[in-house]
C-alpha positions in Angstrom: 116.3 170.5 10.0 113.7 168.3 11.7 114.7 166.0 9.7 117.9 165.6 10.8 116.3 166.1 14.1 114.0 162.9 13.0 117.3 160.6 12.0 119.6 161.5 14.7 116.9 160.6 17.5 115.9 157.5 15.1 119.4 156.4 15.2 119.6 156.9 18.7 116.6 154.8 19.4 118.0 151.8 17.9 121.6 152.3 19.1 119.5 152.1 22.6 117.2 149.0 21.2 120.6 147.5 20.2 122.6 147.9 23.4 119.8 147.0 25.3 119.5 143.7 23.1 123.4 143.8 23.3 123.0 143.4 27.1 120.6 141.2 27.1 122.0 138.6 25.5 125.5 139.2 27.9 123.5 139.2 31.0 123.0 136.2 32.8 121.3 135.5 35.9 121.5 132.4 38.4 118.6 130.9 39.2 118.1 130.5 43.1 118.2 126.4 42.5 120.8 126.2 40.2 124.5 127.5 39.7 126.3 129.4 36.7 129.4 127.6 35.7 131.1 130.5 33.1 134.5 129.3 31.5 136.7 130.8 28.6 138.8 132.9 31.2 140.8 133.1 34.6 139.1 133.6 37.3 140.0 133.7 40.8 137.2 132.2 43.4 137.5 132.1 47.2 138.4 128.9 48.1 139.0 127.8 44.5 142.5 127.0 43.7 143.7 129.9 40.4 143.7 129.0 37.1 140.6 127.2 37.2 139.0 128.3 33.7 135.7 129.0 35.0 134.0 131.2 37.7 130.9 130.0 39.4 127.9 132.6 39.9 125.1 131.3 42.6 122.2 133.5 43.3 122.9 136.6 41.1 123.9 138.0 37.8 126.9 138.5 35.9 127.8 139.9 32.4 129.2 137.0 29.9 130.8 137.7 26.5 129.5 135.9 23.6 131.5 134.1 21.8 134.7 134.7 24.2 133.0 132.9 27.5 130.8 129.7 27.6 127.9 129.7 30.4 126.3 126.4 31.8 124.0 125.5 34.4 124.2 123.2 37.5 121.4 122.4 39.3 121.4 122.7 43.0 118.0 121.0 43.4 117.8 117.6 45.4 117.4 114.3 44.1 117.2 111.0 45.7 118.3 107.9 44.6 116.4 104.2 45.6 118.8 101.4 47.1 118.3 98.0 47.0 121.2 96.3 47.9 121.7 92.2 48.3 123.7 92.2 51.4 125.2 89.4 54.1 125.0 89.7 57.8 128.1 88.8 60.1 125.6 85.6 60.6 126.2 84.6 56.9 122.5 85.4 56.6 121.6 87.2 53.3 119.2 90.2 53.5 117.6 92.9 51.1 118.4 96.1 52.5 116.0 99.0 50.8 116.0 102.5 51.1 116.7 106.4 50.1 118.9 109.1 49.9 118.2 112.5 49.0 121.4 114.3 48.0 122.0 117.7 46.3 125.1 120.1 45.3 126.8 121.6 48.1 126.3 125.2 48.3 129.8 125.8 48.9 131.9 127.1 45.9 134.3 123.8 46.7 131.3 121.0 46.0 130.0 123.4 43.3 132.8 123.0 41.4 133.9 119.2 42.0 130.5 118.9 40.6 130.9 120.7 37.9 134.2 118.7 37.4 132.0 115.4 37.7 128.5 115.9 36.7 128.4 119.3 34.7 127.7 117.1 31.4 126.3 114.0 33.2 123.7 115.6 35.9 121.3 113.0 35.0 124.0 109.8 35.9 124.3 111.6 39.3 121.7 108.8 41.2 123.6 106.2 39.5 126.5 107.3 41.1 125.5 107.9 43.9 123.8 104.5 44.2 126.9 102.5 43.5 129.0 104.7 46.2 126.0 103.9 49.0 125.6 100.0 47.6 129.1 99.3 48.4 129.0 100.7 51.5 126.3 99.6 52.7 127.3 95.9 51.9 130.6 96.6 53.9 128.8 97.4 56.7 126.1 95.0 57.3 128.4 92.3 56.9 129.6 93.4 60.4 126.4 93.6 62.0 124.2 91.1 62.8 120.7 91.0 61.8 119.5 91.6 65.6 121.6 94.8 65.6 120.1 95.9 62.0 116.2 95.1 63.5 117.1 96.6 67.2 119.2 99.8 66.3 118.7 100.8 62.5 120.1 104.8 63.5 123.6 102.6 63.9 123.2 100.9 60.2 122.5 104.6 58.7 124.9 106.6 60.8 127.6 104.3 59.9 126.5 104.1 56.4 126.6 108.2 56.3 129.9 108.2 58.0 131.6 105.7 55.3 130.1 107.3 52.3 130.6 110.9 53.5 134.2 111.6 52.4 133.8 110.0 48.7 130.2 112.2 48.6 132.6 115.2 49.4 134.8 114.5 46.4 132.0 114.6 44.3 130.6 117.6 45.6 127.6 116.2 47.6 126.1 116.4 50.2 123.6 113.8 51.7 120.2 115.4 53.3 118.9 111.8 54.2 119.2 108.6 54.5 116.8 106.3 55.4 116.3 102.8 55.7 112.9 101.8 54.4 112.6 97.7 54.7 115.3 94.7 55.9 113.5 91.8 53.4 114.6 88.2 54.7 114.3 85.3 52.3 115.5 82.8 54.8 113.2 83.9 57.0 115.0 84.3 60.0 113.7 87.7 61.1 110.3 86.0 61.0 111.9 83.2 63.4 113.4 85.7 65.2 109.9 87.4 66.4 108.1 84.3 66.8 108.9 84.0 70.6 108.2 87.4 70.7 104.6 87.3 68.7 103.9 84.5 71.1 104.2 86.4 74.2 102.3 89.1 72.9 99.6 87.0 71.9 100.1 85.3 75.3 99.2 88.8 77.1 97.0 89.3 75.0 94.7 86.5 75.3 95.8 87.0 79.2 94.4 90.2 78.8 91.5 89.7 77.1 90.6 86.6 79.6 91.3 89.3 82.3 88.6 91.7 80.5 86.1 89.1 80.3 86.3 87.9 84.4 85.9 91.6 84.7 83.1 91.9 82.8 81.7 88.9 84.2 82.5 89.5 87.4 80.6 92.8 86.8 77.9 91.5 85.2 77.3 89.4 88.1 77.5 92.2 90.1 74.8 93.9 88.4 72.4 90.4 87.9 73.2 90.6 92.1 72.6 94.0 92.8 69.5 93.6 90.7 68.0 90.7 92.3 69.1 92.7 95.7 66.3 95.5 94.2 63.8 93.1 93.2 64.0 91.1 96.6 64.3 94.5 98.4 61.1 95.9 96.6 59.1 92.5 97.0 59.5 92.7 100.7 58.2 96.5 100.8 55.6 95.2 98.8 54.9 92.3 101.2 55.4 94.4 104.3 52.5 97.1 102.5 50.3 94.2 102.1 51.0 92.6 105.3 49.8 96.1 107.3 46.7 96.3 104.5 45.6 92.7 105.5 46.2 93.5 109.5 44.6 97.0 108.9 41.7 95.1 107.3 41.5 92.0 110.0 41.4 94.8 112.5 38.9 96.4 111.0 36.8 93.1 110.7 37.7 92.2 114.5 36.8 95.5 116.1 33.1 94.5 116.9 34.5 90.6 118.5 37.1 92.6 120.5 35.3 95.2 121.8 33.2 92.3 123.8 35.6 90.3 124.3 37.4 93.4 126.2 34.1 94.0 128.0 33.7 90.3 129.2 37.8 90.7 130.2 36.7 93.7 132.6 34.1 91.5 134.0 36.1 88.9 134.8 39.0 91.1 135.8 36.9 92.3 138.6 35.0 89.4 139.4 38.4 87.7 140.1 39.7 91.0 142.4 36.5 90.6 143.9 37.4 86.7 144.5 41.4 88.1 145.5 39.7 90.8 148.2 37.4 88.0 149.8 40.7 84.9 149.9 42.9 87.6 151.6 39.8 88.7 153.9 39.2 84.8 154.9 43.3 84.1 154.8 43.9 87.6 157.4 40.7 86.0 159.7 42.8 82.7 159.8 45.8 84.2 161.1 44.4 86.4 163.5 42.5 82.9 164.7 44.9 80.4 164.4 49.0 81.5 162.9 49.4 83.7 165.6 48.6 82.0 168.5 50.1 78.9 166.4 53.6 81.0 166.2 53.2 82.0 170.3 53.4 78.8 171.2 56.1 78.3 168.9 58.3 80.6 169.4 58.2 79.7 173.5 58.9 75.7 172.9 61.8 76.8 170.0 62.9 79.8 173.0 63.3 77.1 175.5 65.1 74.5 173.4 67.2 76.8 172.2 68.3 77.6 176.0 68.8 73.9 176.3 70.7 73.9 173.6 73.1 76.7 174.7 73.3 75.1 178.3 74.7 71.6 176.9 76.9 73.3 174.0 78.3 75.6 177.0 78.9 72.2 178.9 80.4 70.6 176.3 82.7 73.3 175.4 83.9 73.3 179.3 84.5 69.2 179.4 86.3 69.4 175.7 88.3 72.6 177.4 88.9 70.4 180.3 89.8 67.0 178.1 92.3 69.1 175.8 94.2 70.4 178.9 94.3 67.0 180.1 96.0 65.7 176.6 98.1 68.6 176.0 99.5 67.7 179.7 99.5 63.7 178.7 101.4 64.9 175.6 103.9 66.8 177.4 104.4 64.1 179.4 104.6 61.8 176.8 106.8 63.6 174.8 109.4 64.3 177.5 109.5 60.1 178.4 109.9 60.0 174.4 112.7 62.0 174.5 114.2 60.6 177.8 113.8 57.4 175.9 115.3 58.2 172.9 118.3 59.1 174.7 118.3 56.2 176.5 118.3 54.4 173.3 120.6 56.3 171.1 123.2 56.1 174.1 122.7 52.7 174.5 122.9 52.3 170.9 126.3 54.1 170.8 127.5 51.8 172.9 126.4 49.0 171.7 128.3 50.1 168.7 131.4 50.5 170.2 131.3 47.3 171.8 130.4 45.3 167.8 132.8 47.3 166.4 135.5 46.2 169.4 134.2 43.2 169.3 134.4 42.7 164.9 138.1 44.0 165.1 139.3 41.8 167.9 137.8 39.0 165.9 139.5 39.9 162.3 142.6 40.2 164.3 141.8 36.7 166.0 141.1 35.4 162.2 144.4 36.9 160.6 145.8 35.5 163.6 144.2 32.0 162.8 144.6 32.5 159.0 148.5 32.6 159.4 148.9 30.1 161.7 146.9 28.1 159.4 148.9 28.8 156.2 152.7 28.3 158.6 150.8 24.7 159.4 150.0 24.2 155.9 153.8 25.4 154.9 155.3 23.4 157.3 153.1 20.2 156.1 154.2 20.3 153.0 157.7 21.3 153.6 157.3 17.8 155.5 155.6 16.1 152.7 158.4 17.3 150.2 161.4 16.3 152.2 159.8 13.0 152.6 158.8 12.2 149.2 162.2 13.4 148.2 163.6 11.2 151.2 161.4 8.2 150.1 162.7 9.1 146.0 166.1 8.8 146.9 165.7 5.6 149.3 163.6 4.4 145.7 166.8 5.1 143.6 169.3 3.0 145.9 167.2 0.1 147.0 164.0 -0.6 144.6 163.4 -3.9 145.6 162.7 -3.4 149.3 161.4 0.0 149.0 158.8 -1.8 146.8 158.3 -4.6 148.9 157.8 -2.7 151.6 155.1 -0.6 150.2 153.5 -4.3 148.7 153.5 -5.6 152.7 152.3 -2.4 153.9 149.2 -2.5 151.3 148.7 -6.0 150.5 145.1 -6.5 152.5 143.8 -3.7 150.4 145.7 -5.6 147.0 144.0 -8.4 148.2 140.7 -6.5 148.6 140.7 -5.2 145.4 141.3 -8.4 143.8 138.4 -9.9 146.1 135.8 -7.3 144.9 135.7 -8.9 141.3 133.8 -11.6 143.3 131.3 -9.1 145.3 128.7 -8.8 142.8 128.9 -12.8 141.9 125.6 -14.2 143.3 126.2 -17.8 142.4 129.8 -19.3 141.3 130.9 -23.1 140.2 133.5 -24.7 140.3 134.4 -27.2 138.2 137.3 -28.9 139.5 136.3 -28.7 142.9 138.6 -28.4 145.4 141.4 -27.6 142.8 139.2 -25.3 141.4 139.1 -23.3 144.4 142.7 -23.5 145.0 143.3 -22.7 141.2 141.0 -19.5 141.8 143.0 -18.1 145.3 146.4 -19.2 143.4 145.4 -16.6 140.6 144.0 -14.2 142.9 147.6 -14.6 144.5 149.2 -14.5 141.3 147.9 -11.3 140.5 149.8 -9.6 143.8 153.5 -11.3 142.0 152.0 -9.9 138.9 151.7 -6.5 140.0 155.0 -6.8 142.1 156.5 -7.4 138.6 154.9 -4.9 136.8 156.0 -2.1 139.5 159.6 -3.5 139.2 158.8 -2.6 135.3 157.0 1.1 136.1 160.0 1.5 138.0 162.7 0.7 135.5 161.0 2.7 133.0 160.7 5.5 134.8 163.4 8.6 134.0 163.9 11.0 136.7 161.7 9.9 139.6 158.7 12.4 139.0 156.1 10.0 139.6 154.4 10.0 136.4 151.7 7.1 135.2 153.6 4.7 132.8 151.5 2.4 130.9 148.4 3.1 132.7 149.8 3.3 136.5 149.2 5.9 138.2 151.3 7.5 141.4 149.2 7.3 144.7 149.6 10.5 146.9 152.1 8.6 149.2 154.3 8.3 146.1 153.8 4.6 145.6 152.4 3.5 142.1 149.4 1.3 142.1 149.2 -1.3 139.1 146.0 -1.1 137.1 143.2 -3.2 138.5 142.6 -6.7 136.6 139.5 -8.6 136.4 139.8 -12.1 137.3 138.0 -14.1 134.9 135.3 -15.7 136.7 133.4 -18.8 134.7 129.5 -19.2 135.7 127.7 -22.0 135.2 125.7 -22.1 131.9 
């Protein structure tokens, strides 16, 4: 009977070792960092389409048949992934971008199981992947920045990065933690270019500053070399004012005993000179008791009595000059009435006198308009004479030339003959040579010259056209309207 006791509990014993080992090896348990992917049967998942194959176990355990149900595992932990990416800037300018990003598994059933679709097999190609999805990307996008945007705003470059990549990193279950951009490498160097100007000014302010700093500081050294030497002057004049009162303390000291009699001889000369003072105003008060005052008596009687004078003739005067500036003021009045009666006189006078020039101007204008016009009807009349007998003697020329001419020839001949004789008036000494005939030669061409110029008026006369008196041939109309020939000079021989 125990025995049996013995075997049954034995057997029981090992049917609980084997169940427990049974269970052991169905029981699985998901680590907090990692994900059980069980397949081999339907399962239905929240958000997980049916008919998957597999069931997904995060953070707990679950019981898996041997044999009937395969489990794997999927890590949830991060991993990062280095990029280095040859890229071109909208500039055409090539860069080196370098960087991270850290990436994991979503925790969501959805991204656990694209994963699994992915990666379950090929967890450790996951950075590759991942790499290749950001390295395009990334490329896409600088090439529409430029590189001042990538240097000056480098949260744009990684948000747009994120942005792009975010929706293919959702297909494949991931989720990006962070991305950072670590270095922007520049072969061309055009980033170092780029921050030259701005390296300059900085070194500018810089050395600006540090000049600044050292004015200060030598300013302030100055101040302190100044205030110093203000000490050391300050404390070598206490010093010299000490020893100046030492050395007069000491040189009064040594001319106490030469003072003290000098002061005694000053008191004895003090009062031998008030002595001296009392006896000069003793002599100088005996002198004017004796002498001033009487001095001053007499004095002030002669100055008493020519100051009465004085007042006598100033009183005197006053009365004549009273009496002498009546006398003008009545001369003046007098005066100045005659003045006025004069100036009266004259101004009336004056008036009249105007009236009569101004009577006497217009009666003469009128007397000279008067003359004036009887002048210019004389003058009128004249030549209304003149005309009708120039055109009386014209028309007496047209019918009868001949005797008009030698009328005016008879009426004019002494002065013909004159004329001709003045050739002869500036003849001091003549000879004849034939004598008598000569002579009569000479007066017969003198008289030759009067039939001469009676034929050459004849000739004027003919040529003439309308009777308007013009010169012809070098005649010229005399005022009576009678044309005198041009004069001729009658050759004249002289002896030698």
């Amino acid at each position: 009977m125990p025995m049996v006791v013995g075997v049954v509990a034995g057997a029981v014993v090992v049917a609980v070792l084997v169940l427990i080992g049974l269970f052991k090896m169905m029981w699985r348990v998901a680590e907090p960092n990692e994900a059980l992917i069980i397949s081999g049967s339907k399962h239905r998942t929240e958000g997980i389409e049916e008919g998957l194959g597999f069931r997904i176990v995060t953070g707990r355990g679950t019981l898996v048949v041997p044999g009937v149900q395969a489990v794997r595992k999927l890590s949830l932990d991060l991993n990062e992934t280095e990029l280095q990416v040859d890229c071109v800037t909208h500039q055409g300018i090539p860069l080196k971008v370098r960087g991270v990003v850290i990436f994991k598994v979503g925790d969501d059933f959805v991204s656990i199981a694209n994963a699994a679709r992915r990666f379950l097999d090929q967890q450790k190609l996951m950075s590759e992947r991942v790499h290749n999805v950001f390295a395009g990307h990334l490329r896409s996008i600088v090439g529409g920045l430029t590189v001042e945007d990538m240097i000056r705003d480098r949260e744009k470059l990684t948000g747009q990065t994120r942005a792009a990549c975010g929706t293919e990193m959702e297909k494949l279950g991931l989720i990006v933690d962070s991305l950072q951009i670590h270095e922007i490498e520049d072969p061309t160097g055009y980033i170092q270019n780029l921050a030259m100007p701005h390296a300059a000014a900085v070194q500018r302010d810089a050395r600006i500053a540090q000049a600044e700093a050292n004015r200060l500081a030598t300013e302030a050294e100055q101040q302190s070399f100044a205030r110093m030497a203000e000490a050391t002057r300050d404390s070598e004049i206490l010093q010299a004012g000490y020893q100046a009162e030492r050395d007069k303390a000491a040189a009064k000291s040594q001319q106490a005993g030469p003072l003290a009699a000098a002061a005694a001889r000053q008191e004895v000369v003090v009062q031998e000179t008030r002595v001296a003072e009392l006896e000069a105003h003793r002599r100088e008060q005996q002198l004017q008791a004796d002498v001033r005052k009487p001095a001053d008596a007499q004095a002030y009687e002669k100055r008493t009595l020519a100051e009465a004078e004085r007042d006598a003739r100033i009183s005197a005067a006053q009365a004549k000059a009273k009496e002498t500036e009546l006398a003008a003021v009545a001369e003046a009045t007098r005066v100045k009435a005659a003045a006025t009666a004069e100036a009266e006189a004259t101004r009336t006078r004056g008036a009249a006198s105007a009236d009569a020039t101004r009577a006497t101007g217009e009666a003469e204008a009128a007397a000279a308009q008067a003359r004036g016009l009887a002048e210019a009807e004389a003058t009128k009349a004249q030549g209304l004479a003149e005309a009708e007998a120039i055109k009386a003697r014209a028309a007496a020329l047209a019918e009868n030339q001949e005797a008009v001419v030698a009328q005016q020839l008879a009426e004019k001949w002494p002065e013909i003959v004159q004329a001709g004789a003045s050739a002869f008036g500036n003849v001091d000494n003549m000879v004849l040579l034939n004598g008598a005939d000569g002579m009569g030669e000479l007066f017969a061409k003198a008289l030759t010259m009067g039939g001469t110029g009676l034929g050459l008026a004849r000739k004027l006369l003919a040529t003439m056209g309308d009777g308007n008196g013009q010169a012809v041939n070098g005649a010229s109309p005399s005022p009576n309207g009678v044309v005198t020939p041009p004069q001729q000079r009658v050759p004249v021989e002289h002896e030698g």
